[in-house]
N, C-alpha and C positions, 0 to 999 in steps of 0.2 A: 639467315638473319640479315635483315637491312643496314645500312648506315646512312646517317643522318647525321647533317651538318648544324650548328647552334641557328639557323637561320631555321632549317625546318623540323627543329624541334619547337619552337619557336610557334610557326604557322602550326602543326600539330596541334600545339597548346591552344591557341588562339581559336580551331577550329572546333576542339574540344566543348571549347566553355561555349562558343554559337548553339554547340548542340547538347546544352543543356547541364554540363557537370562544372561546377563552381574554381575558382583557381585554390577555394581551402582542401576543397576533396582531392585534386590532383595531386596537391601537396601531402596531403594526408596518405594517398594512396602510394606515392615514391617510399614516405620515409616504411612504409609497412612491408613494401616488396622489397627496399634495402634489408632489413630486418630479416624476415624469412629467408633472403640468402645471406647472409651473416648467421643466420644460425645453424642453417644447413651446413654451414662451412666449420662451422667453430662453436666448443662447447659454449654452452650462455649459464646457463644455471650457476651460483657461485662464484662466478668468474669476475674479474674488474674490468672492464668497460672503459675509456675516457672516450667521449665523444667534442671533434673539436670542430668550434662553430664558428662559421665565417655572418657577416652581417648584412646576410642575402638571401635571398629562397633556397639555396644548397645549404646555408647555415637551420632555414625554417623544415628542410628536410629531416637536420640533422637530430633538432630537438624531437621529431617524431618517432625517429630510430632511439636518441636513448630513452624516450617512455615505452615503447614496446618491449626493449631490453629489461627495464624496473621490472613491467608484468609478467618476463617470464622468469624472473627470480635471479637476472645479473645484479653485482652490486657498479653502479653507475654514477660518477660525474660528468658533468660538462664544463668545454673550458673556451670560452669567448674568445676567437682571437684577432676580434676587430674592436670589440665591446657591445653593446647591445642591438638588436636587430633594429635594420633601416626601412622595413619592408612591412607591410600591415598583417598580411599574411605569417609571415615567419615571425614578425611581436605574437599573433595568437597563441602559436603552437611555441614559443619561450613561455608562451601565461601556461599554457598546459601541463608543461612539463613542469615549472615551478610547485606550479598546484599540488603534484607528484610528492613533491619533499626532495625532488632531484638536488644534490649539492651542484651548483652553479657559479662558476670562480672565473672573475676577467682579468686576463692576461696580464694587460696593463695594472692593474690594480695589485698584483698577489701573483706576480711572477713565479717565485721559487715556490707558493703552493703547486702552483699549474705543473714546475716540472716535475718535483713528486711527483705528483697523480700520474703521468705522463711515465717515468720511470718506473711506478710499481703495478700499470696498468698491464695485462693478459692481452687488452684486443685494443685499439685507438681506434676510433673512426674517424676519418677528415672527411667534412661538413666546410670547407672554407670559401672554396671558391667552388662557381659550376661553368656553365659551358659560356656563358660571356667574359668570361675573366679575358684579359690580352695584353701583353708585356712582359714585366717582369714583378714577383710579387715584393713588396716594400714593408717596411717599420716592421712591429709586432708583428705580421701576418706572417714574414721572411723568418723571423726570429724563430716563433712557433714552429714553422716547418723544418726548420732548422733539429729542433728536442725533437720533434716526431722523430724523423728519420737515425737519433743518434739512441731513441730507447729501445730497447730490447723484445717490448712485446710486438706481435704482430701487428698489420696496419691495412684496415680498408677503408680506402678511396669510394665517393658517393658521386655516379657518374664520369668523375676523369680526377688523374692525381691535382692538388690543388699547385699552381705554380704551371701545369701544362696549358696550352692555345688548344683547345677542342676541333677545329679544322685546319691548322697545317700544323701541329703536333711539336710546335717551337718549343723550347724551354730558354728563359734567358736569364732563369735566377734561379732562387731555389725552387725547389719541388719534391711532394713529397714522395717516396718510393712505396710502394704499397704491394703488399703481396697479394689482395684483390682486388677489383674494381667493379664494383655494379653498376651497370648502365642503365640507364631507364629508357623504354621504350625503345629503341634502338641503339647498336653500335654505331660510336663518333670514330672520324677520322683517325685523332690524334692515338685511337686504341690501335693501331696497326702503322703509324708513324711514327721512323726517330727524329728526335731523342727520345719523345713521350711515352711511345711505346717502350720503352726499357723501364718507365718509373710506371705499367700500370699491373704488373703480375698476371696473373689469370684475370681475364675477363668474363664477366660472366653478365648476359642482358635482359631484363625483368621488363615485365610489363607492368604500368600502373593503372589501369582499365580505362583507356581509353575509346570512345566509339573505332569501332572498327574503321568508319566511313571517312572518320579524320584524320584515321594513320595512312592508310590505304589510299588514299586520293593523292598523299604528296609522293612524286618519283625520287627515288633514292637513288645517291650517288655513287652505290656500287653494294653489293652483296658479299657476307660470306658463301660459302663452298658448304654445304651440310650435308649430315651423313645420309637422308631421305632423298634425297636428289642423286646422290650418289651411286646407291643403291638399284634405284630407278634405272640408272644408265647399264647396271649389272643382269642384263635379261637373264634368263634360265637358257640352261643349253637343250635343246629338244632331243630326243632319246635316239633319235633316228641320223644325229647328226655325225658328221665328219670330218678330219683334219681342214680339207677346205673351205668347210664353213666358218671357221675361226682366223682367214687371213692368212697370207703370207707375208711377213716381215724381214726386209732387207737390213741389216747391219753395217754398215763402212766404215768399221772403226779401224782403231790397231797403230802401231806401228813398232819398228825395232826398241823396246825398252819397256813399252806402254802398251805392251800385252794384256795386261790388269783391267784396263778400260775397255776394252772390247768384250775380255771373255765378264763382265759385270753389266755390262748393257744387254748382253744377248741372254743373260741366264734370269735377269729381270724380266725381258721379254719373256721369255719362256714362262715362268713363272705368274706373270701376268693374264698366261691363257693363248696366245697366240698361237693358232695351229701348225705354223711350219717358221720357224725361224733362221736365218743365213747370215751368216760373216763372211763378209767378204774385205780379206785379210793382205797385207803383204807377206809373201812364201813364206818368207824366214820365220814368222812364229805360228801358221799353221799347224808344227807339228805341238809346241804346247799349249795352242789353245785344245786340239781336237781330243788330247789325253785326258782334258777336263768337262769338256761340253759335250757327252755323249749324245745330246738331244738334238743339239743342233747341225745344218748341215752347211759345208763349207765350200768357200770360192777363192783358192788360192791367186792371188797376182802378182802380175810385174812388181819390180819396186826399184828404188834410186838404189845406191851406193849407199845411203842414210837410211834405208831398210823405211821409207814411207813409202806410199803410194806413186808407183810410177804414172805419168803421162800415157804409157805405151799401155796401159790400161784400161785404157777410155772406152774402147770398141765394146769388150766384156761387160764394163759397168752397167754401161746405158742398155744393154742386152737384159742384163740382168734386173735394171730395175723397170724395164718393161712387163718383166714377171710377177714382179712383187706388187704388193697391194699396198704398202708405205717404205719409207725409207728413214733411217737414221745416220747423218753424216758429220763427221768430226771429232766422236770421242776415241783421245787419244791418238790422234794423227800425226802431230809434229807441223814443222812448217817448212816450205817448199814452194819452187816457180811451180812444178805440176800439179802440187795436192792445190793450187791456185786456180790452174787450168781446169783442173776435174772439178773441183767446187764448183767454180762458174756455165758447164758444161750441162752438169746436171741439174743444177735450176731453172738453165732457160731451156732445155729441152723435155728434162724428164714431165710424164702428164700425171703422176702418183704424190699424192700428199707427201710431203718429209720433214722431218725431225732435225734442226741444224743448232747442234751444240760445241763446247768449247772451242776446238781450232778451225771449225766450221766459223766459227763465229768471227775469231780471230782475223782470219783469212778476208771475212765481209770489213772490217774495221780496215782493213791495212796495217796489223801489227805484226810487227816484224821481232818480238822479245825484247826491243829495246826502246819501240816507241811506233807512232802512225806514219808510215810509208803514206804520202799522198798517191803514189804513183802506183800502190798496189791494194789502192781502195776501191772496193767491189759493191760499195753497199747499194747501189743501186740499181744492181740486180735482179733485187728482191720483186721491184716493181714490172719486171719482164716472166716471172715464175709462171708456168702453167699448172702448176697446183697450188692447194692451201700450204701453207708452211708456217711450222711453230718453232720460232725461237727463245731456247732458255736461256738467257745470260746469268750471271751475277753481276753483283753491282760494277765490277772493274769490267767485267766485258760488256756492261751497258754503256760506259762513260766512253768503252773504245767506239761502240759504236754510234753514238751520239755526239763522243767531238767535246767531250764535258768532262766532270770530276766527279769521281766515285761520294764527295759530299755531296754537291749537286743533284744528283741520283737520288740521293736520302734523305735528301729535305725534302720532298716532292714525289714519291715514288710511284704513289695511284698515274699522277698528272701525265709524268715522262712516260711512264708503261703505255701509257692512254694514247697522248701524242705518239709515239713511234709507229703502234700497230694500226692507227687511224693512215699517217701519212704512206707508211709502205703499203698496207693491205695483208698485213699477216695475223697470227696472234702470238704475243707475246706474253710470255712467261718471266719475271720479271723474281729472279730467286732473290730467299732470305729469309728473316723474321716477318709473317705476315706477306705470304709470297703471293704478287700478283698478276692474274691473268688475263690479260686485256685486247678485246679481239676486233678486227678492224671498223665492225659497224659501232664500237664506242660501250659496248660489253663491260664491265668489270668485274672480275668477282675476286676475291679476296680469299686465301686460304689461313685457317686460324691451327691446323696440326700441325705437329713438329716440334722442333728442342733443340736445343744448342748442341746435343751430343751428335746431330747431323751434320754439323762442318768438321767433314772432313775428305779427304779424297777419296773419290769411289763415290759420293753418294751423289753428284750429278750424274754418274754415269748408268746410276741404276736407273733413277728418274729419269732419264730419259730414255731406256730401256721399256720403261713404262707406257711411256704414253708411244714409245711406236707402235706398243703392243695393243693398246687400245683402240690407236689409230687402222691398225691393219684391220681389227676385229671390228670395223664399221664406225665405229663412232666420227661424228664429225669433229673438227682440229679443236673448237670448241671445247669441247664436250672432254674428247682425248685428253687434253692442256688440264680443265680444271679438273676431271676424277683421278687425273693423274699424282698433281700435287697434294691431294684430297690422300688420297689413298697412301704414299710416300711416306708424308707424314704422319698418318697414324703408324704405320711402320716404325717408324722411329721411335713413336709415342711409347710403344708397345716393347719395343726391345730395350730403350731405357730404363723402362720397369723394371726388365726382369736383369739388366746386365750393366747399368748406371750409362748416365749419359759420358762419362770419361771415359768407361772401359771399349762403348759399343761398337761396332765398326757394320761397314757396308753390306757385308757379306752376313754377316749376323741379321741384316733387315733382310736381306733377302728370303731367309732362313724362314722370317716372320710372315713371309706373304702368304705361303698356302693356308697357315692357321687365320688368317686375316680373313680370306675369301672363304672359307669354310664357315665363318663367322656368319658373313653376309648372306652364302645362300641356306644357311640353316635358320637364321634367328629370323622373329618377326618384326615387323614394320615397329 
């Protein structure tokens, strides 16, 4: 699914009506596709209804939504929360719905009816603002949104919560929290940026029949991640095949304490499909990863005093990652002059794609636990690398390595993802709600799986377990980056079902991947 900014929704629309469909059928055909997922979502028969109307084409949507609700037997008012339509378009479809015998109550007029209705309503629709709104919302429109969010019944949003900026996803007043949001014709920015993104619940993006020729002609600002692409990248294993046709995968995780992260990157790998999998560990906890990782095969090393990665290691690594077909470095390492040296080592020499997460990452910033060592900042490295390399950060380890603030990051998060992997030449994976993957020729795609019961420790280390394993098994860094987080998070999706997002942990997804991939190569298209 595409995303589209209010500018070329805009030209869409514009290109639309050139070829031939009116701006009343457009409108007509929004509030009908809102409708149909509003019901699909939520009983309608019997039910109460308030639909609340902004005094603009998202308000002229909204009267179309509650006459299709009347005809399928909800009981339905509307509640003006500007006062009547300003728009020629949205006056017809207020005469429509009138026509209906629809109860129609403005704000201003008949307040305390409005918060009734509002109060004893099952579903509210906001109809207030649409994708040109920008600031912060004022008078009666603030007030309104204000009762939306404090009533009890459910709430979906028509195109974007009213009170959100549709392309940088601002909030500066109120807004209304919505536990739906249908989008028209494509996903907006502000649906995978905070703050917005936290006011828009499920997302979900309808089409209102527009010519093909007019949606398609405008380039979009970035795509989700879907499960047909995904899929796509999931070839079938041919019957004649063998452990080394599925890749060799090196692991460099570990350290003395942070045995956890290495033995959860390796066993994601494995799990993932990767034909030969290798940790290559400091001694000291060889002996309990190998008690747990029956599958995988190991490369005990030197190590400091601090039980990290020694220096005196270096000969073996680079040996060893001449062997392998991708690498993963960082999770779980701790911090050190050597784990510094070996870092730096491996990226300007090794010729095999790699996988560079948490103290990997750390390590490129110059953070030293307490703050940016300038004199042990590495990040320019990156641009010396003789393979692809994908980095995961989260948002703190984006701001390290950017030189900026974890808010920074998140008011912007497509833009920064975009800019980094452009100016170093990697791609970047860019974790969180709405995790983004952006890759140096200016790529973006956007992952929509996953759930809040994934923060927690352990699950970057799966994810990136993941995609080294996809990365060894051919896929380009690409490709690796987005089926990686694609697949992750449905993991999550899948184990919060069955074990809540509170209870769930890392190891429980991992649990969830073979029935995941069993999924994929059984089910059809």
């Amino acid at each position: 699914m595409r995303f589209f900014t209010k500018e070329q929704v805009r030209l869409a629309e514009e290109r639309s009506v050139e070829l031939g469909m009116s701006w009343l059928r457009l409108m007509e055909n929004a509030g009908s596709a809102a409708f149909r997922a509003i019901r699909d979502a939520y009983e309608t028969a019997g039910k109460r209804f308030v639909v609340v109307c902004g005094s603009g084409n998202n308000g002229g949507d909204g009267y179309v939504v509650a006459r299709k609700l009347r005809e399928a037997g909800a009981a339905v008012a509307v509640i003006q929360a500007e006062g009547g339509p300003k728009t020629a378009n949205a006056m017809e479809m207020y005469t429509r719905c009138a026509d209906y015998g629809i109860r129609i109550v403005n704000f201003a007029d008949a307040d305390q009816d409005a918060i009734l209705l509002l109060k004893k309503a099952d579903t509210i629709v906001d109809a207030i603002f649409g994708t040109g709104f920008h600031g912060a919302a004022e008078g009666k429109a603030a007030e309104i949104i204000q009762y939306i969010n404090l009533a009890p019944g459910k709430v979906v949003s028509l195109d974007l919560p009213s009170g959100a900026e549709c392309d940088s996803g601002r909030v500066e007043g109120a807004c209304v929290e919505a536990g739906l949001t249908v989008s028209f014709t494509a996903l907006k920015p502000c649906h995978i940026t905070p703050p917005a993104a936290g006011c828009c619940g499920r997302v979900t993006a309808v089409s209102i029949g527009m010519p093909a020729e007019a949606v398609d002609s405008i380039p979009s600002v970035m795509e989700s991640i879907d499960r047909s692409y995904v899929k796509g990248l999931l070839r079938p294993r041919a019957q004649e095949a063998n452990k080394g046709d599925f890749g060799k995968a090196l692991a460099v995780c570990g350290s003395y304490g942070m045995a956890g992260a290495a033995a959860m990157a390796a066993e994601a790998a494995l799990r993932t499909g990767a034909g030969l999998v290798r940790l290559a560990v400091p001694k000291s906890i060889y002996p309990i990863l190998a008690a747990g990782l029956r599958e995988a095969v190991f490369s005990p090393l030197d190590e400091t005093a601090d039980g990290t990665l020694s220096l005196a290691a270096r000969r073996k690594l680079l040996a060893l990652a001449g062997e392998a077909d991708a690498l993963l470095l960082g999770c779980g390492w701790g911090r050190g002059m050597d784990l510094d040296w070996l870092c730096e080592a491996l990226i300007r020499t090794c010729p095999r794609p790699m996988v560079l997460d948490a103290d990997a990452l750390n390590i490129l910033a110059g953070w030293d636990g307490r703050g940016i060592n300038p004199a042990r900042r590495r990040i320019d490295i990156l641009k010396q690398a003789k393979a692809p390399l994908i980095l995961t950060p989260h948002p703190g380890e984006m701001a390290r390595l950017t030189g900026s603030t974890v808010a920074d990051v998140q008011k912007n998060r497509v833009e920064c993802a975009r800019q980094f992997a452009a100016e170093y030449g990697v791609t970047l994976v860019l974790k969180g709600a709405g995790t983004v993957v952006a890759g140096p020729r200016g790529r973006v795609k956007v992952n929509l799986t996953g759930n809040p019961g994934m923060a927690t420790g352990g699950s970057g280390d799966m994810l990136a377990g993941m995609i080294l394993s996809l990365l060894a098994q051919g896929l380009s860094a690409g490709q690796a980056a987005e089926a990686g987080v694609y697949l992750h998070g449905l993991c999550g999706d899948r184990t919060a079902a069955k074990l809540s997002q509170r209870g769930m942990l890392p190891t429980d997804m991992i649990k969830e991947l073979p029935l995941l991939f069993q999924e994929f190569e059984t089910a059809g298209d």
